[in-house]
C-alpha positions in Angstrom: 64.9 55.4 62.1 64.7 58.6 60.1 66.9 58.4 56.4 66.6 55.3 54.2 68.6 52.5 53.5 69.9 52.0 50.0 69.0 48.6 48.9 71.3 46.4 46.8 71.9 43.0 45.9 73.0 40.6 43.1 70.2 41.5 41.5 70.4 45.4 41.5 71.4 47.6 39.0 74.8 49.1 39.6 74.0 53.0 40.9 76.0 55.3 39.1 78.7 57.2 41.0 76.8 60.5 41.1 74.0 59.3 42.2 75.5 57.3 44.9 78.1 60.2 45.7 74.5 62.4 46.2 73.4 59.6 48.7 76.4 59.9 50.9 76.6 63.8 51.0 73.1 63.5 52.4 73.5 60.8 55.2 76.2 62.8 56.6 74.0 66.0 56.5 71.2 64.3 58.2 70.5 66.1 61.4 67.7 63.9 62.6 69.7 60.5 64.0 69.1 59.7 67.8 71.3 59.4 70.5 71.5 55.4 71.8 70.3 56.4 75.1 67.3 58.1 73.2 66.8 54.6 71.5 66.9 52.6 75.0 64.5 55.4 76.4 62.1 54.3 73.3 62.2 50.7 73.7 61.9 51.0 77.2 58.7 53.2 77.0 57.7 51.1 74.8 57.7 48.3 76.8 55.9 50.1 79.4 53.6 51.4 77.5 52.7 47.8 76.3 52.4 46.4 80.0 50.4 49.1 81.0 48.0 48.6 78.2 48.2 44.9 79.0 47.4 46.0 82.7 44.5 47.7 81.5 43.2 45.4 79.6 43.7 42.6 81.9 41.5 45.1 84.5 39.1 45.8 81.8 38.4 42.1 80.9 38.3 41.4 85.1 35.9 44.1 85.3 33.9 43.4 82.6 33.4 39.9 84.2 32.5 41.0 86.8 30.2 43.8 85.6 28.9 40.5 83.1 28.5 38.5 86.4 26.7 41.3 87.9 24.2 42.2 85.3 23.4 38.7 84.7 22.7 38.5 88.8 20.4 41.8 88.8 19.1 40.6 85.3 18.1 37.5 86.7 17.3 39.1 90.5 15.1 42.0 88.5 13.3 39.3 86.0 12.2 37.2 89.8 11.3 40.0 91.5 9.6 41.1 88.3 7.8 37.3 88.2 6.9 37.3 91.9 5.4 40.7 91.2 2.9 39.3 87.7 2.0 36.4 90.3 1.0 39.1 93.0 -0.5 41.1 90.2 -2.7 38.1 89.1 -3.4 36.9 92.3 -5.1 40.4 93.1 -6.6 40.1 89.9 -8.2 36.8 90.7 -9.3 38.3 94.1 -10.8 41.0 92.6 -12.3 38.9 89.7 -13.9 36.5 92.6 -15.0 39.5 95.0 -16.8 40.9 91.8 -18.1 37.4 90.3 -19.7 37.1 93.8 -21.1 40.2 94.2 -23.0 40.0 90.7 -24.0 36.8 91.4 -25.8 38.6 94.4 -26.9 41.2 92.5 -28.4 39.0 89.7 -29.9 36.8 92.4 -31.3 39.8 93.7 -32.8 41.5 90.5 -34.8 37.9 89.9 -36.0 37.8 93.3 -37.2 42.1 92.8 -38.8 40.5 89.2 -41.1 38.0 91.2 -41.7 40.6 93.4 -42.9 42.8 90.7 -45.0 40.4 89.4 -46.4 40.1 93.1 -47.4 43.6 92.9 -48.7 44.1 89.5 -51.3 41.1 90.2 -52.1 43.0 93.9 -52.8 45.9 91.5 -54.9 43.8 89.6 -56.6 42.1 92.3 -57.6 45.7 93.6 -59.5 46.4 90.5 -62.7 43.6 91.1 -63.2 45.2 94.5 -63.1 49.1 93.5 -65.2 48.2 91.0 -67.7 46.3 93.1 -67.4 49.0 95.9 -68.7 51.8 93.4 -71.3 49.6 92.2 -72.8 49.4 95.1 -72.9 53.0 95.6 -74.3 53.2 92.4 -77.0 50.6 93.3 -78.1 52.6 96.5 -79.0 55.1 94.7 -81.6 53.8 93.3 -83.7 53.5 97.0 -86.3 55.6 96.8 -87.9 58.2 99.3 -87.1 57.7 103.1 -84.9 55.1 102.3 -82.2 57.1 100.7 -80.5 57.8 103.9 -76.5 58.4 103.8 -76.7 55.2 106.4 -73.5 53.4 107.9 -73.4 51.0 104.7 -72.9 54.0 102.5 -70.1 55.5 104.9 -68.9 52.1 105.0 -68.8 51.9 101.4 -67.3 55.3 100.5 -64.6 54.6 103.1 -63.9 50.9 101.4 -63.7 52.8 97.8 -61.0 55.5 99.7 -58.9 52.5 101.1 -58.4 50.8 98.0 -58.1 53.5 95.8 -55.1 54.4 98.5 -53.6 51.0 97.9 -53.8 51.5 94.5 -52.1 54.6 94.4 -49.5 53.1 96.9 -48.9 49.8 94.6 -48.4 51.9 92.1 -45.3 54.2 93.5 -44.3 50.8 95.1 -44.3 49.6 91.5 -42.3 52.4 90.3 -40.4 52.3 93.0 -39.6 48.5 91.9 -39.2 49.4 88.7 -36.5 51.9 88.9 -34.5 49.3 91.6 -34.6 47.1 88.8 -33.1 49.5 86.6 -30.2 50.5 89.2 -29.5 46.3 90.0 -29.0 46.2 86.1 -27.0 49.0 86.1 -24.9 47.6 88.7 -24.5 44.5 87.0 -23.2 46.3 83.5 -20.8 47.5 85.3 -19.6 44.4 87.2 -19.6 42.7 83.9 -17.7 45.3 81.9 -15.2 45.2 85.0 -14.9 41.5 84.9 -14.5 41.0 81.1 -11.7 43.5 81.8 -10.1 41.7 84.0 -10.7 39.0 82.0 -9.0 39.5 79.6 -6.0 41.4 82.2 -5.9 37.8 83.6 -5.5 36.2 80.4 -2.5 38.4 79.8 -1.1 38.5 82.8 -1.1 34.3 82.6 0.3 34.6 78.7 3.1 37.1 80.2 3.8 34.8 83.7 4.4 31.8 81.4 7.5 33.5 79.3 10.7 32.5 79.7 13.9 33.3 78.7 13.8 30.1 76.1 10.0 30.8 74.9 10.3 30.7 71.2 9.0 33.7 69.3 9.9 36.0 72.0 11.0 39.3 70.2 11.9 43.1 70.3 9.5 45.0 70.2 10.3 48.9 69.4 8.6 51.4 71.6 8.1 48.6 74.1 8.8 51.3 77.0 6.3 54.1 75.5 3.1 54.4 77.6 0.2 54.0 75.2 -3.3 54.1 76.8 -5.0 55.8 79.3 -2.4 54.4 82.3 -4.1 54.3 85.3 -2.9 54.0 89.0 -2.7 50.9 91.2 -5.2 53.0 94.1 -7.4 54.4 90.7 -7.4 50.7 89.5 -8.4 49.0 93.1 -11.0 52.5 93.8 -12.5 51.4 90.5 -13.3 48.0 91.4 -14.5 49.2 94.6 -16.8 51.9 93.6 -18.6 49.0 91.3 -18.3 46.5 94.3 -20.0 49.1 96.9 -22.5 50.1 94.1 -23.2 46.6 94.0 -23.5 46.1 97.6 -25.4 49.0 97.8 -28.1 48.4 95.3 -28.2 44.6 96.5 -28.5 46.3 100.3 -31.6 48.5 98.5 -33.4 45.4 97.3 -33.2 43.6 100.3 -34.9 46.6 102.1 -36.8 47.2 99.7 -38.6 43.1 99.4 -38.6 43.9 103.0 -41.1 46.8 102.3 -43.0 45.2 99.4 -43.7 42.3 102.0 -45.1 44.7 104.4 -46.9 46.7 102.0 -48.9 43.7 100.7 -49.6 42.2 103.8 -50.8 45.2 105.6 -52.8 46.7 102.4 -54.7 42.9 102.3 -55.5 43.3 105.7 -56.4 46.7 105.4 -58.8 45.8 102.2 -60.1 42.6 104.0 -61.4 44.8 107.2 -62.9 46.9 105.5 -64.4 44.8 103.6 -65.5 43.0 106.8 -66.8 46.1 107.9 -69.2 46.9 104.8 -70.5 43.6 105.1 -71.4 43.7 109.0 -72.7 47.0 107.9 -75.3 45.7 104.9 -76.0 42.8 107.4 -77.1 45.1 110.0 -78.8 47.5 107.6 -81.0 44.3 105.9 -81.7 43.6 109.1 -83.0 46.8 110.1 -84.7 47.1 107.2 -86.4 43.6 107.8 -87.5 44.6 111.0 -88.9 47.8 109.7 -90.5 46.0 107.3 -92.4 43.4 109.2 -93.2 46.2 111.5 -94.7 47.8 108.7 -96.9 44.5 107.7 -97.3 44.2 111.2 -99.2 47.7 111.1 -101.1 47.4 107.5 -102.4 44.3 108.9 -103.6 45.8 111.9 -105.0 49.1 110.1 -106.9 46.4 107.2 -108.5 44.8 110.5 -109.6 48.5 111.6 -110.4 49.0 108.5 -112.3 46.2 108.2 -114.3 46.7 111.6 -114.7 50.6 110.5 -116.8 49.5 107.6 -118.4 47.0 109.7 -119.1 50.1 112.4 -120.6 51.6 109.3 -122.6 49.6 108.1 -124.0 49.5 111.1 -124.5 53.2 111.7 -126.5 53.4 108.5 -128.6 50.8 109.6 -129.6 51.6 113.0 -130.0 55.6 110.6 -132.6 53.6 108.5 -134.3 52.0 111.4 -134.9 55.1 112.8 -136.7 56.3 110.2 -140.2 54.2 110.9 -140.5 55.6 114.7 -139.7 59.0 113.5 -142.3 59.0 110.7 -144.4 57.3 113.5 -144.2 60.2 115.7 -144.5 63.1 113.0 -147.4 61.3 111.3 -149.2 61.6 115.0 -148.5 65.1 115.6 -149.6 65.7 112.1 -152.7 63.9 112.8 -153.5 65.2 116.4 -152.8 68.7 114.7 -156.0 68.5 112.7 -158.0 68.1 116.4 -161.4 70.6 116.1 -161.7 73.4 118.8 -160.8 72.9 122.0 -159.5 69.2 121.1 -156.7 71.0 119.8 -154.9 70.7 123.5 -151.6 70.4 124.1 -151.7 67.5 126.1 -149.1 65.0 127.9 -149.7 62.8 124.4 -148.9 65.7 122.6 -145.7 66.9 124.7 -144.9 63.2 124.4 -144.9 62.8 120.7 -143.0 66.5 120.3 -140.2 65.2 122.4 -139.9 62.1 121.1 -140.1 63.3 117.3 -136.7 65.6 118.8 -135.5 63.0 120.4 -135.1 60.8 117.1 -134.1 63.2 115.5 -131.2 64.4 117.6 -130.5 60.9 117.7 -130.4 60.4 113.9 -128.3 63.3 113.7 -126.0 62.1 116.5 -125.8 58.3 114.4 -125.2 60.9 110.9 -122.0 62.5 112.6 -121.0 59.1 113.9 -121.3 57.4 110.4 -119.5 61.0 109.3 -116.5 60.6 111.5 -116.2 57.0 110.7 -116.1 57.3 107.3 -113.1 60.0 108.0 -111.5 57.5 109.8 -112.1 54.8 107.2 -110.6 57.2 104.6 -107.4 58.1 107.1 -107.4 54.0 107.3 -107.5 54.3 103.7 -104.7 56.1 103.4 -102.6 54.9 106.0 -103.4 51.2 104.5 -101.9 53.2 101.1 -99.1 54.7 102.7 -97.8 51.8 104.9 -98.0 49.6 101.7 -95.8 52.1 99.6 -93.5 52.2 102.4 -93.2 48.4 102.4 -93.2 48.6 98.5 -89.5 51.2 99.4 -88.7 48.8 101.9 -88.4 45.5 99.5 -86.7 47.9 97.3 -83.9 48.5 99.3 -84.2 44.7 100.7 -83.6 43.6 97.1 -80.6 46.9 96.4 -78.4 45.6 99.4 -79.4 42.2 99.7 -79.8 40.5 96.1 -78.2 43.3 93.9 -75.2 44.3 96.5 -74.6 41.3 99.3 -74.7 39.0 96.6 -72.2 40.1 94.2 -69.9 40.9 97.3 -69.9 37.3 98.1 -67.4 37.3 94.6 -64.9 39.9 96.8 -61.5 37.9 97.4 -58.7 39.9 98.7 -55.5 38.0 98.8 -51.9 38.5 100.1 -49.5 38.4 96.6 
């Protein structure tokens, strides 16, 4: 109530009547004093008011049971479906992480495999060189036959074509090579990349598994301030799986690429040796069938020197003769001209020309038509000994070119051929 109560007891003071005279005059002025009714109104708001906010807060503590009851069911809802997620999450990882531990696996198995077969190649390269260089040797040996018998014959086509045929396999293992090469580079490339993927997830795995075994009663679990702030270079689920994929299908792809391309290397060596080998086969049917030509030729050629040093032979023989019977002719001729010469000297009439005398003048012709006939016989066989002469010169040099080109392409070439060995890599 508005006003104020003047205290007073044994203990007080005794007020002094002014004072308390003051008091009263006020009390009695004091417009402020309720009604009764006002004071029931008051206590009867104030009860209301009290079981209203009793009301309230019984609904508030209700409500905020429930809304505890709630929470702790979404909490705990949220945190499962929040678990079952992580365990999704790893198990795609772990997919992922096998899919690419697979496929580089693959790829390395690959890239070791495309290693042998460069190694296959580089000694085919290799192997090419001894018959190139054995090829042009030849050549260069053939050079040195001499006169008729550097002809541009089938071994020298044969030859020229072997030289084209390797130095074509050459230049094909050797972009085959490269070829190789730069696979070898792409497989490794492939396989950076599925390791730097698979360390990633690695390590994502790791996490995941340190994050999937946190509970509620893990110790050391803390705040952590900013926890909600994205940090990084976030990515999406479909960039994250694409990723993966584009280094899977790379994989596959370059994997894919070696297998087609062992494929080729396979062929490539097996056809090239083949290739080599029949030509090779070809060459030496060729220098076969050239020594034996030029055997043939040559015994041909003995054949015929033997023949013109018999004729040769019997010419000087026929000679010899022919100067003889020339020499015996000379007695009857002398004969003859000594008896003309004689009868010549006859006195007078003696001188006549008789039958003895006609006999003697045609036998002194005769001789000597005779003689001369045996001189141009001895002169034409004397030619002929000479053209036997030369022929005998002329078939020997020929058979001297002959053993030259017998010893070129049999001893110098054939032989050293025999070292040729073409192998499949």
């Amino acid at each position: 109530m508005n006003g104020f109560v003047v205290p007073c007891s044994k203990n007080s003071p005794a007020l002094y009547p002014e004072t308390f005279l003051i008091a009263m005059a006020r009390l009695l002025q004091d417009p402020s004093k309720f009604h009764p009714s006002e004071w029931y109104t008051a206590n009867r708001i104030q009860h209301v008011s009290t079981e209203s906010q009793k009301s309230r807060s019984e609904c508030m503590i209700a409500e905020s049971w429930r809304l505890v009851d709630e929470i702790e069911k979404t909490t705990q809802k949220t945190q499962s479906d929040v678990n079952k997620k992580l365990e999704q999450r790893r198990e795609e990882i772990k997919f992922w992480k096998q899919e690419l531990d697979n496929k580089l696996e693959q790829i390395v198995h690959e890239t070791e495999i495309l290693l042998i077969f460069k190694n296959r190649l580089e000694r085919a390269l290799e192997g090419c060189r001894e018959p190139l260089g054995i090829a042009q040797k030849c050549l260069l040996y053939r050079q040195r036959r001499v006169g008729i018998d550097l002809v541009h014959d089938e071994v020298e086509q044969e030859l020229l074509k072997e030289a084209e045929v390797i130095q074509g396999v050459i230049a094909l293992l050797e972009r085959t090579l490269e070829q190789t090469n730069e696979q070898i580079r792409q497989n490794r490339s492939a396989k950076y990349n599925l390791d730097m993927d698979l360390k990633d997830k690695f390590t994502a795995l790791m996490i995941d598994d340190y994050c999937a075994s946190l509970t509620n009663d893990t110790p050391h679990i803390i705040y952590v301030d900013n926890a909600m702030k994205l940090e990084g270079n976030f990515v999406s689920p479909e960039d994250w799986i694409d990723f993966s994929n584009i280094n899977f299908e790379k994989a596959d792809k370059q994997r894919n690429n070696s297998l087609a391309l062992k494929a080729l290397i396979n062929s490539i060596l097996s056809q090239t040796a083949n290739d080599m080998r029949k030509q090779c086969e070809m060459v030496n049917n060729a220098f076969r069938n050239r020594v034996k030509e030029v055997k043939d030729a040559k015994h041909k050629l003995e054949t015929l020197l033997a023949m013109v040093m018999d004729e040769t032979a019997a010419q000087e023989k026929n000679i010899a003769a022919l100067k003889k019977a020339i020499a015996d002719k000379e007695g009857p001729i002398k004969v003859a001209q000594t008896r003309l010469e004689a009868r010549n000297h006859r006195p007078n009439v003696e001188l006549c020309y008789d039958a003895v005398h006609s006999s003697l003048m045609s036998e002194v012709q005769e001789i000597t038509k005779n003689i001369q006939r045996l001189k141009d016989a001895l002169a034409q066989a004397e030619t002929e000994l000479k053209g036997l002469s030369r022929r005998q010169l002329s078939l020997e040099e020929e058979i001297k070119v002959k053993e030259n080109t017998l010893y070129i392409d049999e001893v110098l070439c054939m032989q050293m051929r025999e070292s040729v060995c073409i192998n499949i890599y």
